[in-house]
C-alpha positions in Angstrom: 7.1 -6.7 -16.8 5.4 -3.8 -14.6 6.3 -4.7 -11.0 3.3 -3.7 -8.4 3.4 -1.3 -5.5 1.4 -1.8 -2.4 -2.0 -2.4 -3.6 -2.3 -5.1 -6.0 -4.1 -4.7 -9.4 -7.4 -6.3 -7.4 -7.0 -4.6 -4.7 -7.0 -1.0 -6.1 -10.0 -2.1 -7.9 -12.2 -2.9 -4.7 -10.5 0.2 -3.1 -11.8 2.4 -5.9 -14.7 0.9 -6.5 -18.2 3.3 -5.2 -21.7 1.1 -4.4 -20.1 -2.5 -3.7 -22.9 -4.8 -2.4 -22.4 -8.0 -1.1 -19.7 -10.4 -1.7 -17.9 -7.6 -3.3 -18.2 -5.2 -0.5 -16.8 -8.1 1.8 -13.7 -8.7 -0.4 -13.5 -4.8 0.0 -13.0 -5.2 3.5 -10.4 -7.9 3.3 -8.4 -5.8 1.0 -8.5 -3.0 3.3 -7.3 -5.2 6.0 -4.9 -6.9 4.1 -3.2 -3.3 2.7 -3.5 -2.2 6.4 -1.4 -5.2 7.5 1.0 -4.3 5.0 1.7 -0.9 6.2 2.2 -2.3 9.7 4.3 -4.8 9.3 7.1 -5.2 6.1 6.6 -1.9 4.6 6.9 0.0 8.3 10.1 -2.4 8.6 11.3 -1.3 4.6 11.1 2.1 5.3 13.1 1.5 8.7 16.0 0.1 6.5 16.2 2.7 4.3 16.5 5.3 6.7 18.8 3.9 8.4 20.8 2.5 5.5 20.2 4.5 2.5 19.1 8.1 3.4 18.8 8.7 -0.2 16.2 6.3 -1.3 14.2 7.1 2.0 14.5 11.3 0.8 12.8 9.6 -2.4 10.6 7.7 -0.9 8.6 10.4 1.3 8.8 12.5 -1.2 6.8 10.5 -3.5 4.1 9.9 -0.8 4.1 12.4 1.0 3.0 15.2 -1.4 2.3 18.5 -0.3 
């Protein structure tokens, strides 16, 4: 079983996706806002903890994101 990240398999799909019209390019919109929501609130939190808690995992987590 693959386990998802932030974005969900539909959600990376809207997110990707060039010329939505419509109904599409609304559900675009509400997967933005749904990701954004995500960032603000539990992941922001997640990442607290493992600062605080488990320096290693955090070291391994901004270096997979934050790319340089």
């Amino acid at each position: 079983m693959t386990r998802r990240g932030l974005l969900t398999d539909r959600e990376r799909e809207l997110i990707q996706a060039d010329n939505l019209e419509g109904d599409e390019l609304d559900r675009r919109y509400q997967a933005v806002s749904r990701v954004r929501t995500k960032i603000e609130g539990r992941l922001a939190d997640d990442v607290d903890i493992l600062k605080r808690s488990h320096p290693e995992l955090y070291n391994e987590l901004q270096e997979a994101v934050c790319d340089e």
